[in-house]
C-alpha positions in Angstrom: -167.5 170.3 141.5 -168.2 169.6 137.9 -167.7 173.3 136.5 -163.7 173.2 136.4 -164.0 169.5 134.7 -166.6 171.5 132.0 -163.8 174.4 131.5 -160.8 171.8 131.0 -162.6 169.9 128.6 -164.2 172.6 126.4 -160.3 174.2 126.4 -159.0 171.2 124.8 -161.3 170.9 122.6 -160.5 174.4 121.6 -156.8 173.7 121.0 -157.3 170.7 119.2 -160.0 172.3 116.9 -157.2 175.0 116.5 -154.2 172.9 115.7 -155.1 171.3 112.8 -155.2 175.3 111.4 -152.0 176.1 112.8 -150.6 173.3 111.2 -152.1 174.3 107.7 -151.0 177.6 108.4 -147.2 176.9 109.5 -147.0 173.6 107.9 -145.2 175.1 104.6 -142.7 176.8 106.7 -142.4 173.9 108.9 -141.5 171.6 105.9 -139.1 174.0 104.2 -137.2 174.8 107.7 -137.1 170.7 108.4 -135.7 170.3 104.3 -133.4 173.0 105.2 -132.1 171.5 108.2 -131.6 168.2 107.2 -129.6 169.7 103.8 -127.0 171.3 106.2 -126.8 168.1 107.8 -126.6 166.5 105.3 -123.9 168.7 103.7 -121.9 168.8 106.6 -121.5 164.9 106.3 -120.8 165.5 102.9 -118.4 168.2 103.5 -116.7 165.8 106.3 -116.2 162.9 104.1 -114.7 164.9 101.2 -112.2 166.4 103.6 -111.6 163.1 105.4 -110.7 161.3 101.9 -108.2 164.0 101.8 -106.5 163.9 104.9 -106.4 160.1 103.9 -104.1 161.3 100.7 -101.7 163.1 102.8 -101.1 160.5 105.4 -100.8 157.7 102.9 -98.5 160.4 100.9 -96.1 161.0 104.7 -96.4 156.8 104.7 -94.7 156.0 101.4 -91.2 155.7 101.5 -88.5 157.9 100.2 -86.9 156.7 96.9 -84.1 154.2 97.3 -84.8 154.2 101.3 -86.5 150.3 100.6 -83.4 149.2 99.1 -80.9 150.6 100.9 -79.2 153.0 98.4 -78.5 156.4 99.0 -80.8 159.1 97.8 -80.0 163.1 97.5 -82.1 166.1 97.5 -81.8 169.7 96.8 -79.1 171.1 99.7 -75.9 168.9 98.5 -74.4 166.2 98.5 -75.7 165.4 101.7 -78.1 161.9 102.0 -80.6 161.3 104.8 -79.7 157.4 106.6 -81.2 155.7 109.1 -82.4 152.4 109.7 -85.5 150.7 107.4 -87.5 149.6 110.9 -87.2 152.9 112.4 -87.8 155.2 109.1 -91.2 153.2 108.9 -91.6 153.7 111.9 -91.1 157.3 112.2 -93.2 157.7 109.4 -96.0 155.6 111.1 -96.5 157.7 113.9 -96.1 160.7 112.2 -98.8 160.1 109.8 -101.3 158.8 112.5 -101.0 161.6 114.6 -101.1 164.3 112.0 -104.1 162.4 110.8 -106.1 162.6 113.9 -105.4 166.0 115.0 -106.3 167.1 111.0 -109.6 164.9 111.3 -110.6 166.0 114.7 -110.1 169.9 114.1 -112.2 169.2 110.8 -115.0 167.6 112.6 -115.1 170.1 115.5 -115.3 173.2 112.7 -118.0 171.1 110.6 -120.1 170.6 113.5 -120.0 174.3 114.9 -120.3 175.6 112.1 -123.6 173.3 111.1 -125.0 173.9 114.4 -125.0 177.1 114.2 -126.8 176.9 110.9 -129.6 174.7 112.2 -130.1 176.8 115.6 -130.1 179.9 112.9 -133.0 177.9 111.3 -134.8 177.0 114.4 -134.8 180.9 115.4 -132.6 180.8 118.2 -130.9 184.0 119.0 -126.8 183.1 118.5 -125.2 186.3 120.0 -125.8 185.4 123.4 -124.9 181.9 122.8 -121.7 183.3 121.3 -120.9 185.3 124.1 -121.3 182.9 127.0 -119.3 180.2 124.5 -116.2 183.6 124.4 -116.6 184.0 128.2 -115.9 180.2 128.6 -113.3 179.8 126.2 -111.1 182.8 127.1 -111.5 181.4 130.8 -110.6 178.1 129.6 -107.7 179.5 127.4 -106.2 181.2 130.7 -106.3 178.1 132.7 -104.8 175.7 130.2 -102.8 178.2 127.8 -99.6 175.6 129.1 -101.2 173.1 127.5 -102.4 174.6 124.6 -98.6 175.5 123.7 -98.0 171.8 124.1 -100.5 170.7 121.7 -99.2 173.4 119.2 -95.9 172.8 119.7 -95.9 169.2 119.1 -98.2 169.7 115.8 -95.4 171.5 114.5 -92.9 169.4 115.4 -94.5 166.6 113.4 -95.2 169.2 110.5 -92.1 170.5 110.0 -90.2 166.7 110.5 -88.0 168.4 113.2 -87.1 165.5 114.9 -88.6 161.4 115.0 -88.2 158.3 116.9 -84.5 156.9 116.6 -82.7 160.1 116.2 -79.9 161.3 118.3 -80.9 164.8 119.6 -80.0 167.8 122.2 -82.8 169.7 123.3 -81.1 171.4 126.1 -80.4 169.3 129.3 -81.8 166.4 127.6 -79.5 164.9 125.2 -79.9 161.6 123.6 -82.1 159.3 121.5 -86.0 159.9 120.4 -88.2 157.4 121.5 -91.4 158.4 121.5 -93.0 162.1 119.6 -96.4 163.4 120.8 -98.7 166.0 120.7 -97.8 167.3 124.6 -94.6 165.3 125.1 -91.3 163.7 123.2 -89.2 160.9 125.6 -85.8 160.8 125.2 -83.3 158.5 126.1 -79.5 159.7 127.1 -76.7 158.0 127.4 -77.1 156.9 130.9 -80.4 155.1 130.3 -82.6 157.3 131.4 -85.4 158.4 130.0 -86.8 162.1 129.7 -90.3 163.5 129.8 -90.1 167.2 127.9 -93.3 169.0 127.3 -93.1 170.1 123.5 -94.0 173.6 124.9 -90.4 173.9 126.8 -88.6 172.9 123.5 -86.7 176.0 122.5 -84.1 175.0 120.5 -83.4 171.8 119.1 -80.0 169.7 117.6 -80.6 166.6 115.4 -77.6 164.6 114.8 -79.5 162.3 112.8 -80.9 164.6 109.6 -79.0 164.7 106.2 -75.3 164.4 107.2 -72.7 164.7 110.0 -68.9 165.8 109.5 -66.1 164.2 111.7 -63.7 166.8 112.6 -60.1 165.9 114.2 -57.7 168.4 115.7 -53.7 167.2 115.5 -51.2 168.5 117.5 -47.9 168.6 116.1 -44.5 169.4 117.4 -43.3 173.5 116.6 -40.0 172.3 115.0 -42.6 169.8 112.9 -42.4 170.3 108.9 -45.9 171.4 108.5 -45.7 170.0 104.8 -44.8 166.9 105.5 -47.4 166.7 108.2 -50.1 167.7 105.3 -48.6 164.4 103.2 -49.4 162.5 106.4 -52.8 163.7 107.2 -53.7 163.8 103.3 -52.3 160.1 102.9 -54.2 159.1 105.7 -57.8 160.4 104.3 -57.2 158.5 101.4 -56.4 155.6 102.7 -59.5 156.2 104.9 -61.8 156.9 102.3 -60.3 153.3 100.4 -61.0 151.3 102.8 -64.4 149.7 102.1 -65.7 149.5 105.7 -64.8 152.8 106.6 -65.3 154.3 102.7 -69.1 153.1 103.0 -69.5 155.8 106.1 -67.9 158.4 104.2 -69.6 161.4 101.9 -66.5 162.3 100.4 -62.9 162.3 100.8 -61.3 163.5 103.8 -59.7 167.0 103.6 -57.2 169.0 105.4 -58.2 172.1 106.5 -54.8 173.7 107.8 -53.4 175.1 111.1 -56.4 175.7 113.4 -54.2 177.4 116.6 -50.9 178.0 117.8 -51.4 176.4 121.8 -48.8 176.5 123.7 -47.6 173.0 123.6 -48.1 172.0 120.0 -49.4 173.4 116.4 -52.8 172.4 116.0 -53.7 170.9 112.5 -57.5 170.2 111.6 -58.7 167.9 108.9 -62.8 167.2 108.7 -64.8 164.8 106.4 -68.3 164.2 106.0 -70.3 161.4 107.3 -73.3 159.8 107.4 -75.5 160.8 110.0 -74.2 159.2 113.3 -71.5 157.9 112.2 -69.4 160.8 112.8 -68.0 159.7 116.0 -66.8 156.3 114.9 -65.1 157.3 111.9 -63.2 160.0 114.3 -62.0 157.0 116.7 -60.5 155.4 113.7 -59.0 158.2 111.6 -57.4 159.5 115.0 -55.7 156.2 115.3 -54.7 155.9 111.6 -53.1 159.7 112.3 -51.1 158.3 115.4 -49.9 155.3 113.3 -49.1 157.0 110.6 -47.4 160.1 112.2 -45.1 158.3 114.5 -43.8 156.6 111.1 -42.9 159.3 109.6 -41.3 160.6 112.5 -43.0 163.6 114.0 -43.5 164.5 117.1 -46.7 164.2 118.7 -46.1 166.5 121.7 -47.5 166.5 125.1 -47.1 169.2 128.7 -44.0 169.3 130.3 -43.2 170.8 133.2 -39.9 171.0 135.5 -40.4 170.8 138.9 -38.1 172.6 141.4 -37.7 170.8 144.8 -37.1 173.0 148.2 -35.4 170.9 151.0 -35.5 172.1 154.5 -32.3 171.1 155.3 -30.3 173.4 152.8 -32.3 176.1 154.2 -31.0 175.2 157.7 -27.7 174.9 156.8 -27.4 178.5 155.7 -25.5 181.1 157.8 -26.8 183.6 159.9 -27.5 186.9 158.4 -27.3 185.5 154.7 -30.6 186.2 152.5 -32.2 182.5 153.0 -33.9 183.1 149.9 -30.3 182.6 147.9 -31.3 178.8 148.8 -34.4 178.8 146.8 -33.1 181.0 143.8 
């Protein structure tokens, strides 16, 4: 019973007279691959920091204002005349959102490189083999990719939706059947609110096409029908006299981007002779000014005395007693003639 006991003890003797010359063996490598590990660690950290104080720069950079958006005043940029307004609260924020969520998706793909990529380094270190880690980690992610490829085109979508400033919270948009106001932009859905009050889910992946009313400018564009016996110049002294006083009125002149212009017959219809005249607007205010320069047009038209015309039609009555009353042998349809 006491010779196993023997042969256990004298092994570990063995392996701890032989550890302390594996360790003075290995020990310089075993320093140098610790110091290396702990300087990729260390850099990554580094590496992290540096690109998190930058990502810091651009969102404070999407967070300050536009010029003369604090006060109020207009401000222009390179495509025209046309000025980007909206309201103070929801510019900020717009702004708000859009920075904070750029800023995390930015910061998380930065942290999830920096770490695979310093893994990698210190498994490369240890001496594990990568290609067979590398493998099994393709085999995983093209399965995942398959199953959630939806929801990838989500994510993606909705990154460059906030990128590119397609669309923000408060502005009046048509993305298809939805059609209405922004209330709410994320990575895998927007919510918008139509006219009805309700409120729609989209997934940013479905968004093929979208219509901002809201960016830049709008232009107000009124169709006239006139009489055909109408003096088309003296209708063009109406409709011009109207824009002007239109674009003097100070209520109504602080909606307007310039002065409204008359572009000329747009169709002969059948009833009337359709006269167009446009102006631009500021963005959603289109519709209003519309209301009012269409009434200004009726006011202004019926005193000078032209004809605003509207569908007739004559309507030709059949009685059944006329055709009763008519002789034998005549053609009944003389009645109806």
């Amino acid at each position: 019973m006491e010779a196993p006991t023997s042969h256990t003890l004298s092994s570990t003797n063995v392996l701890a007279l032989e550890v302390p010359g594996w360790l003075r063996d290995n020990g310089e490598a075993i320093i140098a691959g610790a110091a290396s590990i702990l300087a990729i660690i260390l850099g990554a950290l580094l590496v992290r920091a540096l690109a998190k104080r930058a990502i810091a720069r651009v969102v404070a950079r999407i967070l300050q204002p536009p010029k003369g958006e604090e006060d109020g005043t207009p401000r222009r940029n390179g495509r025209g005349p046309a000025v980007l307004q909206r309201d103070a609260g929801r510019a900020r924020e717009r702004r708000e959102q859009r920075a904070r969520t750029i800023g995390a998706v930015l910061s998380s793909i930065v942290t999830v490189v920096i770490g695979i990529m310093a893994l990698a380094m210190v498994l490369g270190e240890v001496g594990i083999a990568l290609g067979p880690l590398l493998a099994s980690a393709g085999v995983v992610g093209l399965a995942i990719g398959f199953g959630a490829q939806s929801l990838v085109a989500d994510y993606l979508s909705g990154l460059l939706i906030m990128v590119e400033d397609q669309y923000g919270v408060g502005d009046t948009v048509d993305l298809g059947e939805a059609i209405g106001e922004v209330e709410h932009v994320g990575l895998r859905l927007t919510q918008v609110r139509d006219l009805t009050g309700g409120l729609w889910h989209i997934r940013n992946g479905e968004i093929r096409r979208v219509k901002n009313d809201s960016q830049d400018w709008a232009r107000a564009v009124l169709d006239v029908g006139v009489a055909y016996d109408s003096n088309l110049d003296t209708v063009y002294e109406v409709l011009e006299r109207t824009g002007r006083e239109l674009h003097e009125d100070p209520e109504q002149g602080a909606l307007l981007l310039e002065e409204p212009s008359v572009w000329g017959v747009q169709s002969l219809d059948a009833d009337s002779v359709v006269v167009r005249m446009a102006v631009k607007t500021r963005p959603l205010k289109q519709w209003g000014v519309t209301r009012e320069m269409r009434r200004r047009v009726k006011d202004n038209l019926d005193a000078a005395g032209v004809e605003i015309p509207f569908p007739q039609r004559t309507v030709w009555m059949r009685h059944e007693d006329a055709r009763a009353a008519v002789p034998k042998g005549r053609d009944a349809a003389a009645v109806t003639r």
